[in-house]
LOVOMAR-303637 format. One line per field, with one value per residue (C-alpha): residue in one letter; z, x, y; residue number from 1. Coordinates in pm, 1 decimal. Each point is the difference from the previous one (the first is absolute). Layout:
// residues N
code	[a/...]
up	[Z/...]
east	[X/...]
north	[Y/...]
pos	[NUM/...]
This chain:
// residues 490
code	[x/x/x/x/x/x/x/x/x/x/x/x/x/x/x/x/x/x/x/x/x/x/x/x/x/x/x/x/x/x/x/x/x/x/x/x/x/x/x/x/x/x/x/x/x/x/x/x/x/x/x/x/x/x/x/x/x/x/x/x/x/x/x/x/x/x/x/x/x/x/x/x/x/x/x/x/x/x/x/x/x/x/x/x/x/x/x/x/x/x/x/x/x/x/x/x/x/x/x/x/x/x/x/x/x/x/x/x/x/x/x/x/x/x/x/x/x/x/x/x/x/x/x/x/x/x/x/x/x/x/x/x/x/x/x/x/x/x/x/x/x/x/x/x/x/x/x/x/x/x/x/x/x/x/x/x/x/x/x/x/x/x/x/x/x/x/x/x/x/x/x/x/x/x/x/x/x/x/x/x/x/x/x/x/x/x/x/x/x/x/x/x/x/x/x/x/x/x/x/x/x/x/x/x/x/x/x/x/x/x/x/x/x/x/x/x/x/x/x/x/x/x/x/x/x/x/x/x/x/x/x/x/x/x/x/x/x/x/x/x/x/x/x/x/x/x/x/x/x/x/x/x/x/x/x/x/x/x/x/x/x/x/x/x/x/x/x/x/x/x/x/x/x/x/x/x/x/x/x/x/x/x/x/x/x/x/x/x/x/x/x/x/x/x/x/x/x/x/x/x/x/x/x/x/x/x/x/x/x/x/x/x/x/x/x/x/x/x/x/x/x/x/x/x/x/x/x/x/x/x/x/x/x/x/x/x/x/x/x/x/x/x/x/x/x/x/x/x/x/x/x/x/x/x/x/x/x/x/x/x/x/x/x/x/x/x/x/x/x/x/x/x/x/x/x/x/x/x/x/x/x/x/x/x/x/x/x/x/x/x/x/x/x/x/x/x/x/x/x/x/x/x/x/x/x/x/x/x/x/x/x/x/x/x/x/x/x/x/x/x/x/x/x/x/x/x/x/x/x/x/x/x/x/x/x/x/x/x/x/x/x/x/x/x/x/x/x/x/x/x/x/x/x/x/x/x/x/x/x/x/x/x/x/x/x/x/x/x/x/x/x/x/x/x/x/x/x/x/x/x/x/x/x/x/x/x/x/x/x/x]
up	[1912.6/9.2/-275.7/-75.7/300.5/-67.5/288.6/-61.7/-361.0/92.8/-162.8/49.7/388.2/270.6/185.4/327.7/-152.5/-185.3/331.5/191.9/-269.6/-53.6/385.8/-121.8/-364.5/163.8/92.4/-305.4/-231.1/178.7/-8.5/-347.9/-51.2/115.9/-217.3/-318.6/-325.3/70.7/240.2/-320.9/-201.5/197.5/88.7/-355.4/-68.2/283.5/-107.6/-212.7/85.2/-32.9/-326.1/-159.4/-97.9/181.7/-162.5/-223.7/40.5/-415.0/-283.0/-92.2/-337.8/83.0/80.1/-1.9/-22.8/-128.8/116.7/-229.3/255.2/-197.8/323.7/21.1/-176.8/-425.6/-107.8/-137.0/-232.7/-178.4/-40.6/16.0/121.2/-296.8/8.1/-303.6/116.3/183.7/-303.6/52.9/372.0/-66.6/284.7/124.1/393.9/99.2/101.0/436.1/-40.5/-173.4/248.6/275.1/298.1/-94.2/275.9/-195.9/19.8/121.2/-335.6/-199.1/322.3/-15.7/-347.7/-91.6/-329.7/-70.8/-415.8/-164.0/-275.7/-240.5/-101.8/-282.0/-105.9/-282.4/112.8/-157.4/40.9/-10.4/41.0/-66.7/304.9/-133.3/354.4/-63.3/27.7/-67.3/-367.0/-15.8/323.1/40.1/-346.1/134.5/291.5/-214.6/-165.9/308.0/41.7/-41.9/274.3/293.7/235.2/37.9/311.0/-30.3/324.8/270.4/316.5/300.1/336.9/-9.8/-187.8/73.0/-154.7/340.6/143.8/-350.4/-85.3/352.7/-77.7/-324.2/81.6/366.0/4.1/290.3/-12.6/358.7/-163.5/202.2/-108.0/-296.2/-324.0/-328.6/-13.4/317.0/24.2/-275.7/82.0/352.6/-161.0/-273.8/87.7/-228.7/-335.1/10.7/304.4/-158.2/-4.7/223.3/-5.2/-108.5/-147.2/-83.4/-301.5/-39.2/-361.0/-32.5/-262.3/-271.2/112.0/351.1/77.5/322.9/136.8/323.1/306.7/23.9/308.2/61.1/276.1/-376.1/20.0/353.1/132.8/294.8/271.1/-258.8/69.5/-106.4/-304.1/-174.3/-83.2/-292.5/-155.7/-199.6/-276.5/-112.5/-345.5/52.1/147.6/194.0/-62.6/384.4/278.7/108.3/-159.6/-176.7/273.4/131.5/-146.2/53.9/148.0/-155.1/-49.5/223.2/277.8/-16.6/-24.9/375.0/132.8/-81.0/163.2/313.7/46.6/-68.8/303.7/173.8/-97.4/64.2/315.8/47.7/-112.2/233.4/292.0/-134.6/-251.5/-215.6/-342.5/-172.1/92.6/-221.4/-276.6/32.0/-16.1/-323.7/-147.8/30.7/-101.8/-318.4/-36.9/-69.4/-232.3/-198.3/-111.7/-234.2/-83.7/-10.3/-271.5/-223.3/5.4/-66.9/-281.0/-331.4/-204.4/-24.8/-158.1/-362.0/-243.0/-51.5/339.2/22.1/-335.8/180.1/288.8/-120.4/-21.9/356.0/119.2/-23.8/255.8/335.1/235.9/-304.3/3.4/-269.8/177.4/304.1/-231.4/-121.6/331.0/135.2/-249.1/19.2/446.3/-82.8/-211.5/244.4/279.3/151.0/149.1/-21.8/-205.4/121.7/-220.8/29.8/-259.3/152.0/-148.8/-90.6/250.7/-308.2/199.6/-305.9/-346.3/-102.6/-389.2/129.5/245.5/-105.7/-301.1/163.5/232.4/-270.6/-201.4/287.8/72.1/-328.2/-178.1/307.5/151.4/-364.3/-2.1/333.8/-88.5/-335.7/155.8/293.2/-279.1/-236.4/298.4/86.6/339.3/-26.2/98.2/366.4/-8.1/129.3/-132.7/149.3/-78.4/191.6/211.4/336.9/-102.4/-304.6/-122.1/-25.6/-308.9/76.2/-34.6/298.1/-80.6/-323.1/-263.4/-396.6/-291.7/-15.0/368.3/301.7/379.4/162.8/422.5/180.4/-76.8/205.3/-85.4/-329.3/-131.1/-259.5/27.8/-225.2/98.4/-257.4/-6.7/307.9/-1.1/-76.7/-311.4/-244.3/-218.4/258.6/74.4/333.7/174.4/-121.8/67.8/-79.7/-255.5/214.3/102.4/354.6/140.0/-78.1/-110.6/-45.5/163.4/233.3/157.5/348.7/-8.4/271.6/-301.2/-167.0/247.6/48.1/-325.5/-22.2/305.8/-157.1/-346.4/224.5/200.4/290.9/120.0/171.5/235.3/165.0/-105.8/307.9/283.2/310.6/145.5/396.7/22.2/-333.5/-326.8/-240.8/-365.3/-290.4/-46.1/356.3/168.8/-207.3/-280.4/-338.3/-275.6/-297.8/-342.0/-160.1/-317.3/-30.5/16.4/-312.6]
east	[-8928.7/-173.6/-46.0/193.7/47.6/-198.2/124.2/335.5/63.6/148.2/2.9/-137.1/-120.9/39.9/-315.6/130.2/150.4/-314.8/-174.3/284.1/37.0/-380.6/-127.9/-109.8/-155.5/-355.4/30.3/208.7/-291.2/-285.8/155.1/41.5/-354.0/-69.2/296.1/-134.4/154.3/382.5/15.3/-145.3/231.2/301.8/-118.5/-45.8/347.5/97.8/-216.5/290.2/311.9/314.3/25.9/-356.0/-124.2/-170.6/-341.3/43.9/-201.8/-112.1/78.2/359.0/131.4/336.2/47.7/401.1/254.6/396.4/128.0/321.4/206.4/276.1/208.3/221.4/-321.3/-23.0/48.6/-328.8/48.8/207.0/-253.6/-324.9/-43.6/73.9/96.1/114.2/7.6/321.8/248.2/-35.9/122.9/352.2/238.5/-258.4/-51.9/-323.9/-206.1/-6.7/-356.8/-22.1/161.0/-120.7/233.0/-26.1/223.4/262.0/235.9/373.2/81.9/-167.4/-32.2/374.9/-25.6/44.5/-238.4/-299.9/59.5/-274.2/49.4/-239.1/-93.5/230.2/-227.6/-277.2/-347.0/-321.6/-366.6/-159.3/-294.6/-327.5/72.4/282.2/235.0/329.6/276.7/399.3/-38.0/383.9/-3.9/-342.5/-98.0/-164.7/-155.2/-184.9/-183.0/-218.5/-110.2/-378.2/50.4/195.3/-159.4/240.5/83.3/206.2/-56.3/112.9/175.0/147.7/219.1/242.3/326.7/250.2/-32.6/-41.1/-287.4/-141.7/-30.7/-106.8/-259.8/-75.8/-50.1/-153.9/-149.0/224.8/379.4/102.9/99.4/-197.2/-323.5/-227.4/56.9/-225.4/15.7/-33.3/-300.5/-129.3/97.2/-185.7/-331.8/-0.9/149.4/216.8/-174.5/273.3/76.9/332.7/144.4/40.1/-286.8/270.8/340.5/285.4/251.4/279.6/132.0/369.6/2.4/248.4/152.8/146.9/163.3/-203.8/-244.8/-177.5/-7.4/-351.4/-87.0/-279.9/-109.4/-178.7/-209.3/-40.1/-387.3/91.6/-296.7/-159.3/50.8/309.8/-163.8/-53.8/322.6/179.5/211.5/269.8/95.8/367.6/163.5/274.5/53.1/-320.5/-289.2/-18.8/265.6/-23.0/-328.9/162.5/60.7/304.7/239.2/-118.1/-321.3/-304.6/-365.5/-145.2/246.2/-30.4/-402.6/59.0/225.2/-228.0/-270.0/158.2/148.4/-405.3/-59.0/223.3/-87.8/-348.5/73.0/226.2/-319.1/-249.4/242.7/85.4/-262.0/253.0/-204.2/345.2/49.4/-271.3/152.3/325.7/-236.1/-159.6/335.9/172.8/-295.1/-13.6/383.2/-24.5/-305.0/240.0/261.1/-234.7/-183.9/358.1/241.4/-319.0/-50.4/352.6/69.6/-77.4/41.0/-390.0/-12.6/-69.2/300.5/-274.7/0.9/394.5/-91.3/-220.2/188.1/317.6/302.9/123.9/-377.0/266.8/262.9/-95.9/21.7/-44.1/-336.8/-129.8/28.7/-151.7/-287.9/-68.2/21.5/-231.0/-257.6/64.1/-41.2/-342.4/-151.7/81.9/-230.2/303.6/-189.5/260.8/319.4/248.5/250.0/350.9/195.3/277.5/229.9/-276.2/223.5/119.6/188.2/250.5/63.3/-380.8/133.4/159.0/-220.7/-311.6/-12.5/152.4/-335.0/-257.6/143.5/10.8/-421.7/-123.0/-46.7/-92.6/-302.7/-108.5/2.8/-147.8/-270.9/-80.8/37.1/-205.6/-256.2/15.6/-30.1/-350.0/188.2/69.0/-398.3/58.7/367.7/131.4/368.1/157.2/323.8/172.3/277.7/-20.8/23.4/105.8/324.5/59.9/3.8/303.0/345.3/218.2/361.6/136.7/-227.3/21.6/-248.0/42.8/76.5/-137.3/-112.8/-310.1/-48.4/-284.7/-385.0/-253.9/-286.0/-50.4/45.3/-142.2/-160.1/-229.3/-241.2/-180.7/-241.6/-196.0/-280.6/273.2/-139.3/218.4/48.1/-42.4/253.2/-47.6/166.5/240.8/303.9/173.7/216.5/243.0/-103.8/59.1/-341.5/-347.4/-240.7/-269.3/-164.7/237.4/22.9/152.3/151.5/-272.4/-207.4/156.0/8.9/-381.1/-43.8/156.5/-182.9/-297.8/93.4/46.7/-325.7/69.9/-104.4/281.9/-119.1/-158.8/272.3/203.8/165.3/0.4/310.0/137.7/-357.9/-45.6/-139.6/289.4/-51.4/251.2/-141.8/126.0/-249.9/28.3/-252.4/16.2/-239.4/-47.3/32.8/-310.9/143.4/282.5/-273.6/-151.7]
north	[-1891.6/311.1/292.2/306.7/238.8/301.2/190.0/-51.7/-83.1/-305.3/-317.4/-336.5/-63.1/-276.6/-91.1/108.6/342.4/76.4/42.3/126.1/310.9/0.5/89.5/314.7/-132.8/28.8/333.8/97.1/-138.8/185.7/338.1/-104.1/-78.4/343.2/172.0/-170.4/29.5/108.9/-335.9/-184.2/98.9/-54.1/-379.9/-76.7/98.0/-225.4/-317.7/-192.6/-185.3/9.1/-173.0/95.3/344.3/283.6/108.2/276.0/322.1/-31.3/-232.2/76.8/105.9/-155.5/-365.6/20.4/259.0/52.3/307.8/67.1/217.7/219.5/57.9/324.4/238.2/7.9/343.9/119.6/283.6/-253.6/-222.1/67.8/366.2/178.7/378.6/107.5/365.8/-41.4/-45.9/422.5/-56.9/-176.4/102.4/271.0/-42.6/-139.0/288.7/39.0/32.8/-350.5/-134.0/178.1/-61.3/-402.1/-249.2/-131.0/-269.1/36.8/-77.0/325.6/209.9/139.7/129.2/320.6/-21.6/-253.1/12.3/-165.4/-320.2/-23.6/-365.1/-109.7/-270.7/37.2/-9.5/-98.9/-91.0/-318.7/-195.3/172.6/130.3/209.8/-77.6/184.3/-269.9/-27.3/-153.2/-72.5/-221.0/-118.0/-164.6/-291.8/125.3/261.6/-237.8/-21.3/367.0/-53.6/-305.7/202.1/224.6/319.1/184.0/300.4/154.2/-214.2/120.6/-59.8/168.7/-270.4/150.4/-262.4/-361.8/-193.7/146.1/107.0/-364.2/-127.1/282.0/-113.3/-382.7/-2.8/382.1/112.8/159.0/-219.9/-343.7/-359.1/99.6/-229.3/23.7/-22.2/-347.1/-87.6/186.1/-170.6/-325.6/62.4/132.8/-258.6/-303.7/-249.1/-142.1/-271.3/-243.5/-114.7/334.6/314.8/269.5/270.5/-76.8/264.7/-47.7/269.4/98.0/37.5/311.2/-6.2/360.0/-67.4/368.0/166.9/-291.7/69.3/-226.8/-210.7/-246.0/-208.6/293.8/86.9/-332.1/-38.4/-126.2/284.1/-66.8/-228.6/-390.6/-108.9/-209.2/330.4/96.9/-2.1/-321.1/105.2/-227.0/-10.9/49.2/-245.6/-380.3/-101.0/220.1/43.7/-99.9/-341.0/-123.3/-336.1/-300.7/-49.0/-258.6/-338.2/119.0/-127.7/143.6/-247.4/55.1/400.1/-40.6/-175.9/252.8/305.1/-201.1/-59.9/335.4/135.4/-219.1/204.8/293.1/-71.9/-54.2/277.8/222.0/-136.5/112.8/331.3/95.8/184.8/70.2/-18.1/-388.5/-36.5/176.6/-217.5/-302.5/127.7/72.1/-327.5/-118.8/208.0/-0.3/-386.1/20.7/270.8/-268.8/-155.7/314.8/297.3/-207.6/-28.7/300.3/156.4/-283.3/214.3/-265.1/-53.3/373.8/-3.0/164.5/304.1/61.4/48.2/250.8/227.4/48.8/23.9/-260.9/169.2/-220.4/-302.2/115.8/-30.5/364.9/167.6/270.9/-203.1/-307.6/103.9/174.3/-349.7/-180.1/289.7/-133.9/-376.7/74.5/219.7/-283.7/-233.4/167.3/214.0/348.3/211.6/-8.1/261.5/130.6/212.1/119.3/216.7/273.4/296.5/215.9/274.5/235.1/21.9/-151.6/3.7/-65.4/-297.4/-180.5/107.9/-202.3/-376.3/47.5/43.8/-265.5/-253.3/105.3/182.3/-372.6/-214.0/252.1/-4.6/-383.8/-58.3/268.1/-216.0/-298.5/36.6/83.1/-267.1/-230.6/149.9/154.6/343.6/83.6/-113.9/30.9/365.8/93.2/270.3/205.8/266.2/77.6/206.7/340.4/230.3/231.6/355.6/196.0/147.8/-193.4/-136.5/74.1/62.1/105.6/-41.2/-62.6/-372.4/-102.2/127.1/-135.7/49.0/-9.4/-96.4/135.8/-100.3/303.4/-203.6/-325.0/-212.0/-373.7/-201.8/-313.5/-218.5/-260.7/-132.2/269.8/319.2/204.6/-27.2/300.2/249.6/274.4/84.2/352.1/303.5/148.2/363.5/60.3/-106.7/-339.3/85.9/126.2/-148.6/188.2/-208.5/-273.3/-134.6/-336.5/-58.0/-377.4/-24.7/7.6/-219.3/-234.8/113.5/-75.4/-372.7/-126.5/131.4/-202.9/-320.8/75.1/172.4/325.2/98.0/214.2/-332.3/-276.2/1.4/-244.0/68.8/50.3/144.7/146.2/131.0/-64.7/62.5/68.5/-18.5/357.0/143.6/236.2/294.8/60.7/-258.1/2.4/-211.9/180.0/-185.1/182.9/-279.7/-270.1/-161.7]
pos	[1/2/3/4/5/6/7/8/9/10/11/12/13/14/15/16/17/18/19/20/21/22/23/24/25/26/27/28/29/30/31/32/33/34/35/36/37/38/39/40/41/42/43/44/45/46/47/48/49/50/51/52/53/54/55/56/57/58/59/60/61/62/63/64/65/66/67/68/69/70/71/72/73/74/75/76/77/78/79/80/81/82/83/84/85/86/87/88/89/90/91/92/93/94/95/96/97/98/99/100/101/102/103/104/105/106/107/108/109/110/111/112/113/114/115/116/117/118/119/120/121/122/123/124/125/126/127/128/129/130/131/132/133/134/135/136/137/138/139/140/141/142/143/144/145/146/147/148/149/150/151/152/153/154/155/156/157/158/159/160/161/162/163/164/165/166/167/168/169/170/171/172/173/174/175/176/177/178/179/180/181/182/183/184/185/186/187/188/189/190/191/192/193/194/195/196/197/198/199/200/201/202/203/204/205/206/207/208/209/210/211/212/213/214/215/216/217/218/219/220/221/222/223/224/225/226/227/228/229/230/231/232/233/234/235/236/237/238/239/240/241/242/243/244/245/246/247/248/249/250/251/252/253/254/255/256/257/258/259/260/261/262/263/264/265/266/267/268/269/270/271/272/273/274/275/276/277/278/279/280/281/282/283/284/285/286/287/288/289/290/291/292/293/294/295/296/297/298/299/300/301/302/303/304/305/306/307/308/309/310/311/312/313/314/315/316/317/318/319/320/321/322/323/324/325/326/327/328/329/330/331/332/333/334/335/336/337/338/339/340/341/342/343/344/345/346/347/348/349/350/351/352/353/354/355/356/357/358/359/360/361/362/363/364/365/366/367/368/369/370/371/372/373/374/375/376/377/378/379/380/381/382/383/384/385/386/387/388/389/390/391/392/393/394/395/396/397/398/399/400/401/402/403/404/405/406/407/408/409/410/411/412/413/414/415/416/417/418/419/420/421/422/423/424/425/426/427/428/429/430/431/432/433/434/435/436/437/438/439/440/441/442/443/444/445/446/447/448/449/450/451/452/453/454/455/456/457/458/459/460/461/462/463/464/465/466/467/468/469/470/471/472/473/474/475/476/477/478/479/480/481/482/483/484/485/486/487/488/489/490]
């Protein structure tokens, strides 16, 4: 068998399709000869396989990542965007100018008024940082001010929560494109051979009123090979579908099967030289070496009572936030790149007083725990955390307004996130917003940038970390301009 397919981006090669595909490799390679370092670069990111990683551009900061996804957009000024100024604006329209002829959503847009809701939560500063948080929800997360790198001053065009999140995880609005993980899966390979690369795990929240729809379109390799996409792990019954023998079907036997049907597909590839029959031999392969290595993993019973302490005695009920906190931890120690996480129900278009506080207590204790625990296990140095959802909420209410309940629609000029560990500085505050929390007025960062500034964490300069794909290089970070904010690196 031949090497990876530079021209293509394919995967492994037949003999025969290696110099059927490569008639032109001669030619190709003296124009690059004469084109120099661009053809370099993009032949170094071609030089691994499937399985293995691509060389990175410099030595990463990150060797893993857990992206906590709040799904449905946390409302900032309740949280972490403090503006204390607007207890003077109760019920006072937010000012046209402020707004500024802003695209709204179908659900504000009819209005007659835009009254604004002040915060009813008490705020205070912590860490010698002195970040602004929601003391009354967030007494555990607070703990790790000096250890969380802030950004206050994300934005996006996306307004609704499909493409906004589409956006948010593969850097595009149109849905079929890479995501994160993927991306990182591709560039860095699996640590592990006994489990997937990049796994999923979805957190049933305690509040269940307004959830939005996710799909795997969210962890979807796109034009990456197959192998790259995401594996979603179940809360309930099997960890994932079908991965325990059949009744009365023992190792030995299935060990034959797979083997014999690899034949096939082996052959099948030599014909056809689909790059995706080699991903389906790689996953039956890994899906067998995953029922020894999956229920050892999901058994907790190896996890010491203190363990069940810090995170909470929700860390014992499976689907839970904590739970899946914990199991992103036990799946990063065990080589796992990229641990995907979804906690739905951050959608506050109404009853803020009511819903607001189920989601912080289902994530204020666990983020706290992983945070520590990551630490005391010597892995929070190489181990990036990030928390966010795909964009912000307005200042002014949705509905019916009053001092202790309001709603808030969809704001995607501002948003807050927060990283920490794997090379983010921790203690940094990073952007501004008016008094308003609904422009930025300082230092704002595109999620191009973000994205920008993740690859760059894991290694990659993103402006040459691409695959080629119908003719083109494609980047997570699109074609228009991305830069990383060296301000949110340690």
């Amino acid at each position: 068998m031949s090497g990876f397919n530079h021209m293509t981006g394919a995967g492994l090669q037949s003999r025969r399709q290696f110099f059927t595909d490569g008639s032109h490799l001669l030619g190709g390679a003296a124009i690059g000869s004469l084109l120099g370092g661009a053809w370099s670069d993009s032949l170094a990111l071609g030089a691994g396989h499937p399985s293995g990683a691509i060389p990175t551009h410099f030595a990463p900061r990150a060797k893993r990542v857990i992206y906590l996804h709040m799904v449905g957009g946390p409302s900032q000024m309740d949280l972490f965007d403090y503006k204390p100024g607007m207890a003077d604006w109760y019920d006072k329209d937010l000012p046209e100018s402020i707004r500024n002829g802003q695209r709204l959503t179908t659900m504000t847009s009819g209005q007659s008024r835009f009254p604004i809701s002040p915060s009813k939560y008490k705020f205070q500063q912590f860490g010698d940082c002195g970040m602004w948080m929601n003391k009354e929800l967030l007494p555990h997360l607070s703990k790790m001010a000096d250890e969380i790198c802030w950004m206050r001053s994300l934005h996006t065009e996306a307004i609704n929560h499909e493409p906004a999140i589409a956006a948010m995880q593969t850097g595009n609005q149109v849905t079929g494109r890479p995501c994160l993980g993927s991306w990182a899966s591709y560039g860095l390979g699996s640590m592990n051979d006994n489990l997937p690369a990049f796994v999923v795990l979805v957190a049933v929240p305690s509040n269940r009123e307004q959830e939005q729809a996710i799909s795997a379109r969210l962890w979807s390799a796109g034009y990456l090979p197959g192998e790259h996409a995401g594996v979603s792990f179940r809360s309930k019954g099997d960890p994932i579908l079908f991965i325990n023998n059949p009744p009365g079907v023992p190792d030995a036997l299935r060990r034959r099967s797979i083997e014999q049907l690899n034949q096939i597909n082996q052959l099948g590839y030599q014909r056809l030289g689909d790059p995706e029959t080699q991903t389906r031999i790689q996953q039956y392969e890994m899906a067998f070496r995953m029922q020894a290595s999956v229920p050892e993993l999901t058994d907790l019973a190896s996890e010491p009572e203190h363990t069940f302490e810090l995170y909470g005695d929700d860390a014992k009920k499976p689907g839970t936030f904590a739970n899946t906190a914990l199991m992103a931890r036990r799946l990063s120690e065990r080589g796992v790149r990229f641990v995907q996480v979804y906690h739905n129900n951050w959608d506050h278009h109404s009853n803020v007083s009511g819903r607001l506080p189920s989601q912080c207590k289902d994530i204020d204790q666990p983020c706290y725990a992983l945070l520590e625990d990551l630490k005391q296990r010597g892995m929070l140095d190489d181990t990036l955390v990030i928390w966010g959802g795909e964009f912000g909420r307005t200042i002014y209410t949705q509905g019916k307004l009053s001092r202790d309940n309001y709603g808030r629609d969809h704001h995607p000029r501002c948003f807050t996130m927060w990283m920490a560990g794997g090379g983010a500085k921790g203690g940094a505050i990073y952007g501004e917003t008016d008094e308003f929390s609904y422009n930025i007025v300082k230092d704002p960062i595109h999620i191009r940038d973000f994205h920008a500034t993740v690859l760059n964490l894991l290694g990659f300069d993103h402006e040459r970390f691409s695959y080629k794909f119908q003719g083109l290089d494609q980047k997570l970070t699109g074609v228009e301009p991305a830069h990383v904010i060296h301000d949110l690196i340690g």
